[in-house]
C-alpha positions in Angstrom: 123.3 214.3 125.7 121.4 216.5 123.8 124.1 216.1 121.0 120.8 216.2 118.1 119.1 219.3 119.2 122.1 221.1 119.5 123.0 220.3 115.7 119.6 221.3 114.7 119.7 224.5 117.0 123.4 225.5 115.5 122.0 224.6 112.0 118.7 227.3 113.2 121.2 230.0 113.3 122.7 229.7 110.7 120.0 231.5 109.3 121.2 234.4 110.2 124.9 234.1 110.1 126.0 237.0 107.6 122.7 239.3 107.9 123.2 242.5 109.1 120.3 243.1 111.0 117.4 241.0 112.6 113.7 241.7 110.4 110.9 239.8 110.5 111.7 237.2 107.7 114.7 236.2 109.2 113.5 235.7 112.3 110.8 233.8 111.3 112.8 231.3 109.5 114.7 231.2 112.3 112.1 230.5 115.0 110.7 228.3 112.3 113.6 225.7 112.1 114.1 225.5 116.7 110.4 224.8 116.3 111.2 221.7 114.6 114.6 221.3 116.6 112.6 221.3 119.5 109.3 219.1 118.3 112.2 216.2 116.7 113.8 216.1 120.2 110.5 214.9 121.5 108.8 218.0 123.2 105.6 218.4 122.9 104.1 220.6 120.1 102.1 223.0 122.1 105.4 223.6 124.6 107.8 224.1 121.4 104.8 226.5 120.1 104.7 228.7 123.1 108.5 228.4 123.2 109.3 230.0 119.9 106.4 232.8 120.3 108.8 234.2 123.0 111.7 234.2 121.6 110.0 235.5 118.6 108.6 238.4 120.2 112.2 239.0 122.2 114.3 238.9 119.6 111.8 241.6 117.6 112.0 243.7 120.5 115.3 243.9 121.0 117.6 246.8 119.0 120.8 244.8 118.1 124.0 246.6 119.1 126.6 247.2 117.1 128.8 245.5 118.7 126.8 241.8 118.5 125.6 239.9 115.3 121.6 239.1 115.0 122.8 235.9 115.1 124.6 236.4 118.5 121.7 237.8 120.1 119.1 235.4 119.1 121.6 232.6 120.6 121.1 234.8 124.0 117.6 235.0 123.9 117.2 231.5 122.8 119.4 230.9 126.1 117.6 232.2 128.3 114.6 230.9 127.0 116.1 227.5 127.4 116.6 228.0 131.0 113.4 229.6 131.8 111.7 226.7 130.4 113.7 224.2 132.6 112.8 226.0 135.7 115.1 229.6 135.5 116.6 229.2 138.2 118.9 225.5 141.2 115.9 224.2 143.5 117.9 222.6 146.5 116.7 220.3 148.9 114.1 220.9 151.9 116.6 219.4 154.4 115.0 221.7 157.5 113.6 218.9 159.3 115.4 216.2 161.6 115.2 213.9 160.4 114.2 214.9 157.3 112.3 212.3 155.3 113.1 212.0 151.3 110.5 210.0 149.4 111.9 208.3 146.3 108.8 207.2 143.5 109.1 206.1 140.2 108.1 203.3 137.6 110.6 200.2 137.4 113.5 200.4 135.9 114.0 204.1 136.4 117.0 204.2 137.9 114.9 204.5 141.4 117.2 202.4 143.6 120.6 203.6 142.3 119.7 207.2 143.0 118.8 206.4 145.6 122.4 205.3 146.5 123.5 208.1 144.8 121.5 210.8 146.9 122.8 209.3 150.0 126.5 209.2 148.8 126.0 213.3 147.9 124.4 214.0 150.8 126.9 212.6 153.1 130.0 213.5 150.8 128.8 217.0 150.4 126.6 218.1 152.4 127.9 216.4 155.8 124.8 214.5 156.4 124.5 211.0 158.0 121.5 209.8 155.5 119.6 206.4 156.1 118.4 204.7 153.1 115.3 202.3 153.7 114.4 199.4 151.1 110.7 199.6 150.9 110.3 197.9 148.0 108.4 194.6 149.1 107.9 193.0 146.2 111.7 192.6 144.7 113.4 191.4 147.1 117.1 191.9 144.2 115.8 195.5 144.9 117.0 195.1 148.7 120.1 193.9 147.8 121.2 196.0 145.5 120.2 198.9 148.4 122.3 197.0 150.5 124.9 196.7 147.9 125.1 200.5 146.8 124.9 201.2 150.9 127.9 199.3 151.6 129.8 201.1 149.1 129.2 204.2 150.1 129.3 203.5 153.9 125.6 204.3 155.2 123.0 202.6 157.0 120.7 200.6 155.4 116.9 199.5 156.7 115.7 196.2 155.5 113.0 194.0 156.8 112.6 191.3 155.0 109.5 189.6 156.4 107.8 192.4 156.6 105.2 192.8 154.0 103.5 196.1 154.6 105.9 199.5 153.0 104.4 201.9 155.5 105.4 199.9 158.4 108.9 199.4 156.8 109.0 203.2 156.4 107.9 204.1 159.9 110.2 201.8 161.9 112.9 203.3 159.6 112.2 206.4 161.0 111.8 205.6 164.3 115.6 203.8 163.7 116.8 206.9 162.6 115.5 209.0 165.5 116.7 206.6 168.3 120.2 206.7 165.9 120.6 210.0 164.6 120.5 209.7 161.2 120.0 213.1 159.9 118.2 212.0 156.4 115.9 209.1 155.7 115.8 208.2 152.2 112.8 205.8 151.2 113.5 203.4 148.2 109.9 202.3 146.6 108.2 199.7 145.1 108.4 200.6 141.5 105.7 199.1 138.1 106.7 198.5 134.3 103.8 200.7 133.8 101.4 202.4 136.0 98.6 200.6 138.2 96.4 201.6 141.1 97.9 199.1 143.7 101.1 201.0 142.9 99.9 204.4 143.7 97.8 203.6 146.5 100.8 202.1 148.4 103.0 205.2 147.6 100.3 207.1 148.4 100.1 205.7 151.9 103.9 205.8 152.7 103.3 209.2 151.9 100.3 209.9 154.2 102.0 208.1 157.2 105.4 209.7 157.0 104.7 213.2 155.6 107.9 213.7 153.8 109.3 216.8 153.1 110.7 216.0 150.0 109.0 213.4 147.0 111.1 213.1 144.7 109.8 211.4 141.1 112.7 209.5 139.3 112.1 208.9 135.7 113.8 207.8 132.6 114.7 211.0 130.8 115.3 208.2 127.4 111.5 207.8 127.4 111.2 211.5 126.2 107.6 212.7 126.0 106.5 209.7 128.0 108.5 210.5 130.9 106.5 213.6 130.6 103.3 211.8 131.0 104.0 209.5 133.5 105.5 212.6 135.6 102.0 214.1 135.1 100.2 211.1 136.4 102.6 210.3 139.3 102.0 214.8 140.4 98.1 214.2 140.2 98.4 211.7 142.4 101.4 212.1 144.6 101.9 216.0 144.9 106.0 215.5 144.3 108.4 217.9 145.2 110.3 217.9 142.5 112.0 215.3 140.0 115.1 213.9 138.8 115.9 212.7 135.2 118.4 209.7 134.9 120.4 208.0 132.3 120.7 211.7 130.6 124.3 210.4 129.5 121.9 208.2 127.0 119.4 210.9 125.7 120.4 212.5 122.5 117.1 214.2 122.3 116.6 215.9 125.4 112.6 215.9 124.9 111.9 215.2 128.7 114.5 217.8 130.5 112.8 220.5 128.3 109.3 219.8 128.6 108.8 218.1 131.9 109.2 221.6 134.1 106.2 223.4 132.1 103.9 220.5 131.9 103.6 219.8 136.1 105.4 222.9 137.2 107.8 221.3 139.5 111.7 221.9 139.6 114.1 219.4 138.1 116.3 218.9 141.0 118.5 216.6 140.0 120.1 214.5 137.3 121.8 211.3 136.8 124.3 210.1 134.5 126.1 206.3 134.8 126.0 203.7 137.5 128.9 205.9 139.4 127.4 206.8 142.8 129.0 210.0 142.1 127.6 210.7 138.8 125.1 213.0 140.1 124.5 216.4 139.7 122.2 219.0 140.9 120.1 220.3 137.8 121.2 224.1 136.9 118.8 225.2 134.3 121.0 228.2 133.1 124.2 225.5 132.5 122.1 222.8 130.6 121.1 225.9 128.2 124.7 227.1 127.6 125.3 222.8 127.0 122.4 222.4 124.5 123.9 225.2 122.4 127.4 224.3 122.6 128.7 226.7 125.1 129.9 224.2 127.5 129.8 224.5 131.1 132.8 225.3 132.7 130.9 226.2 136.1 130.7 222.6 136.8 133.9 221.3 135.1 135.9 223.4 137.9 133.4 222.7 140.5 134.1 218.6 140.1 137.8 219.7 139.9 137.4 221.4 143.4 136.1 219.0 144.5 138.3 216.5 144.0 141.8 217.9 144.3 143.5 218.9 147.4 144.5 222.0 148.3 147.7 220.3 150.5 148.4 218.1 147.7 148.1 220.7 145.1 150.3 223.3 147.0 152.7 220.7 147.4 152.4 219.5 143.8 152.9 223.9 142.6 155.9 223.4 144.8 157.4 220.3 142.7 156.5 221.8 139.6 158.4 225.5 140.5 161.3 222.8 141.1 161.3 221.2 138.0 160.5 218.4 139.9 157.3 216.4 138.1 157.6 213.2 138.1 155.6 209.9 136.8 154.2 209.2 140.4 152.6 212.9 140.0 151.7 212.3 137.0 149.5 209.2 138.1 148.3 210.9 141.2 146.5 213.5 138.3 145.2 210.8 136.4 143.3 209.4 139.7 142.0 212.8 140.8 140.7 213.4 137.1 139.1 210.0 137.0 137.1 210.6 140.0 135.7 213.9 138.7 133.4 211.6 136.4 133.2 210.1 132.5 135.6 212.0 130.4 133.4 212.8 127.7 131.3 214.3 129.7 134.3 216.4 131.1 135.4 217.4 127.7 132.0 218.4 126.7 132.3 220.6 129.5 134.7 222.8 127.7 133.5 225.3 125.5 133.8 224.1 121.8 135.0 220.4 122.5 132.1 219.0 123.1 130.8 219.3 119.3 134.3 218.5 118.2 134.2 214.9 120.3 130.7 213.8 119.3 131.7 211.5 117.3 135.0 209.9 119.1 134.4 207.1 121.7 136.1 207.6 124.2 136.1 205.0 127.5 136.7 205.8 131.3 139.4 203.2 130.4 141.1 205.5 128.5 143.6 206.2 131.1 144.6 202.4 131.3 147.5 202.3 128.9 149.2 204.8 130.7 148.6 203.8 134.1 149.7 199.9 133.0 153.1 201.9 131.6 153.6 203.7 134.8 152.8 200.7 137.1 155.0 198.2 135.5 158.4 201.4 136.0 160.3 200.9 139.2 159.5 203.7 142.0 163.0 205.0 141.9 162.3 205.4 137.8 159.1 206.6 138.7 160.6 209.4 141.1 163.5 209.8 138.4 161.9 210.2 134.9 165.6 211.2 133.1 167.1 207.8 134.1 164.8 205.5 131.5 167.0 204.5 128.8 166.5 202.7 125.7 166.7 199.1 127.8 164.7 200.2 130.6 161.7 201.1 128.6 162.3 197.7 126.5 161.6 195.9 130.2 158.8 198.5 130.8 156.8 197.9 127.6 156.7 194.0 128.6 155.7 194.5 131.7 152.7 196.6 130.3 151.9 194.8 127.4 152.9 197.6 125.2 154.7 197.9 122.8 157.9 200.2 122.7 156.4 202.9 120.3 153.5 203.1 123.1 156.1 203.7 125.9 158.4 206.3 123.2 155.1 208.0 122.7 154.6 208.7 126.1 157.7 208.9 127.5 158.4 212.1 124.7 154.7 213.4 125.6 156.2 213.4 129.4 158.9 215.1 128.7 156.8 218.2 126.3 154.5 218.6 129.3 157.6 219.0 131.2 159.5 221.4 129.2 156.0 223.5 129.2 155.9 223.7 132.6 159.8 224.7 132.5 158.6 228.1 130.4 155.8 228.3 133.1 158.1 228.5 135.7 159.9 231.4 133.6 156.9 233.3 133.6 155.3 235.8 135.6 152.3 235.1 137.7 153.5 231.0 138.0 150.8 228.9 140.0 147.7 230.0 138.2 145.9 227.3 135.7 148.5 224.3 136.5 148.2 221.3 135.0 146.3 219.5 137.4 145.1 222.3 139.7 141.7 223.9 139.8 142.3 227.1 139.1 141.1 229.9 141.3 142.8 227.9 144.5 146.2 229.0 145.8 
């Protein structure tokens, strides 16, 4: 995501690179070319206008140090101008009530339904909640199932009436379920249009009057750049959200509706969502998305998703292997699976400072680990536990049982053994444990 603005942003400050200090020609050019960074990845004129004015006026207020370049510092104030613009500062959840009641509204084909799933699945996963998720979309009955579907997955209730034709009834005996049940969260999956209509808002409208939720949350298509923007704006005129969350962001180049979306109905971005994964979503951080859109990565979240998912017995007991000189293949594949589950590894390599840019232009699947996992499936567990005991006829049997071919399993097999040598000369060294391979680093 935002892979086009943040080529046209880098190219911006370029301008600078090599001046000595910031004047008012530079900086004009400068803020000139982000202007039309910003207004090519689909945000509104009069927003990318008001945008550059600031960072104009910062960056000619500010003495430059001698210690940072001019082009340095307008990176900074560019920033945190970014991050002001997407709302400054996390906007959690109002989860104060019980049960609290989560309104989901959007136009079809938003993603509605699957974050729905995927709210439930993060509020039960991470926040130790036991949500209800409530099909109140009458008019697709495929939407239903694939609630039911997604709530199966994830292992939470699900409300469905079928007969019932009337969404506010569907969503107040959902609630009165969840009361007599327990259910902590009640999360209301609506009917959705491929554009917007008054039969559509009315019926939002009263789901909303007859529950009162505390939280409305407007789902919209973040590919639709500036008109996600105005559909956001009609939906707040009418609905009052509490805030909104941008999906298939793995898709947008742009970036047009993240940036603009905030200053044009002055609600937080709360969350957003990336893939079909139910665990592909993220709370929205406006300061990280900056330090993304100008190549800085986000290593907050990349060890975040690694705490997450690793183990803090298994990884203590994986340190103790390691100080032994004792990694082996079924370690090895344990690592894979806990990196897998942190989320698409492009993504995760865009995460790291640099990489990002590098990768942009390298596909790379979340099969990628599926050559290596067929290797390690097809060894025997006593080779698996024993790495030194493969010789030249056992990986001959272990390439036909993957469907490799015996350069694939050489390759690998001398890639093993370099990460194991490494972590031989780790050993040696002082301060051993910190920055593993494999362990989130910070966690002892």
């Amino acid at each position: 995501m935002f892979e086009n603005l943040s080529e046209r942003l880098e190219s911006a400050f370029k301008q600078l690179k090599g001046e000595g200090r910031i004047n008012e020609i530079n900086v004009a050019t400068t803020v000139k070319e982000i202007r039309r960074a910003l207004v090519d990845a689909d945000v509104n004129y009069k927003i990318a206008k008001e945008f550059t004015d600031r960072v104009k006026d910062k960056a000619m207020g500010e003495k430059v140090l001698t210690s940072v370049s001019p082009g340095q510092l307008m990176v900074k104030i560019v920033k945190d101008e970014l991050a002001e613009l997407m709302g400054g500062k996390e906007e959690e959840l109002n989860l104060s009530a019980k049960p609290t009641i989560i309104l989901i509204a959007g136009l079809q084909g938003s993603g509605k339904t699957t974050f729905s799933g995927k709210l439930a699945n993060f509020l039960k996963s991470k926040k130790g909640l036991n949500p209800l998720l409530v099909a109140a979309d009458i008019y697709r009955p495929a939407a239903m199932d694939q609630l039911q579907v997604l709530a199966e997955q994830i292992n939470v209730p699900v409300f469905i009436e079928r007969e019932n034709k009337s969404a506010v009834s569907i969503a107040q005996n959902a609630i009165a379920q969840a009361k007599q049940n327990g259910n902590r969260v009640v999360i209301i999956d609506t009917a959705g249009r491929l554009a917007i209509d008054e039969v559509m808002m009315q019926e939002v409208a009263d789901v909303k009057a007859a529950v009162n939720p505390q939280e409305i949350l407007f789902v919209v298509d973040s590919m639709t750049g500036q008109d996600a923007v105005n559909t956001a704006k009609a939906f707040n005129d009418r609905l009052n959200f509490t805030g909104v969350v941008l999906t298939k962001m793995d898709g947008d180049t742009r970036g047009g509706a993240a940036l603009s979306i905030k200053y044009t109905v002055d609600k937080p971005i709360k969350f957003v969502s990336m893939g079909e994964k139910l665990d592909t979503l993220d709370v929205f951080y406006p300061e990280r998305m900056a330090q993304r859109i100008l190549g800085m990565g986000d290593i907050t979240t990349l060890v975040e998703r690694a705490q997450a998912q690793f183990d803090e017995v298994q990884a203590k007991k994986l340190e103790k292997k390691i100080r032994a000189n004792k990694f082996d293949f079924e370690d090895f594949k344990e690592q894979l699976g806990q990196i897998k589950k942190m989320g698409n590894i492009k993504d995760l390599l865009a995460m790291i400072p640099g990489v990002g840019k590098a990768m942009k232009d390298i596909d790379i699947s979340d099969d990628a680990f599926k050559g290596i996992e067929a290797i390690i499936n097809s060894m025997t567990p006593y080779e698996r536990n024993n790495p030194d005991v493969i010789d030249g006829s056992r990986r001959k049997r272990i390439a036909a049982g993957s469907g490799k071919n015996i350069n694939d399993v050489n390759a690998f097999m001398k890639q093993f053994d370099q990460m194991r040598q490494m972590m031989g000369q780790m050993n040696k060294m002082k301060g051993m444990g910190m920055g593993m391979p494999g362990m989130p680093m910070g966690r002892r």
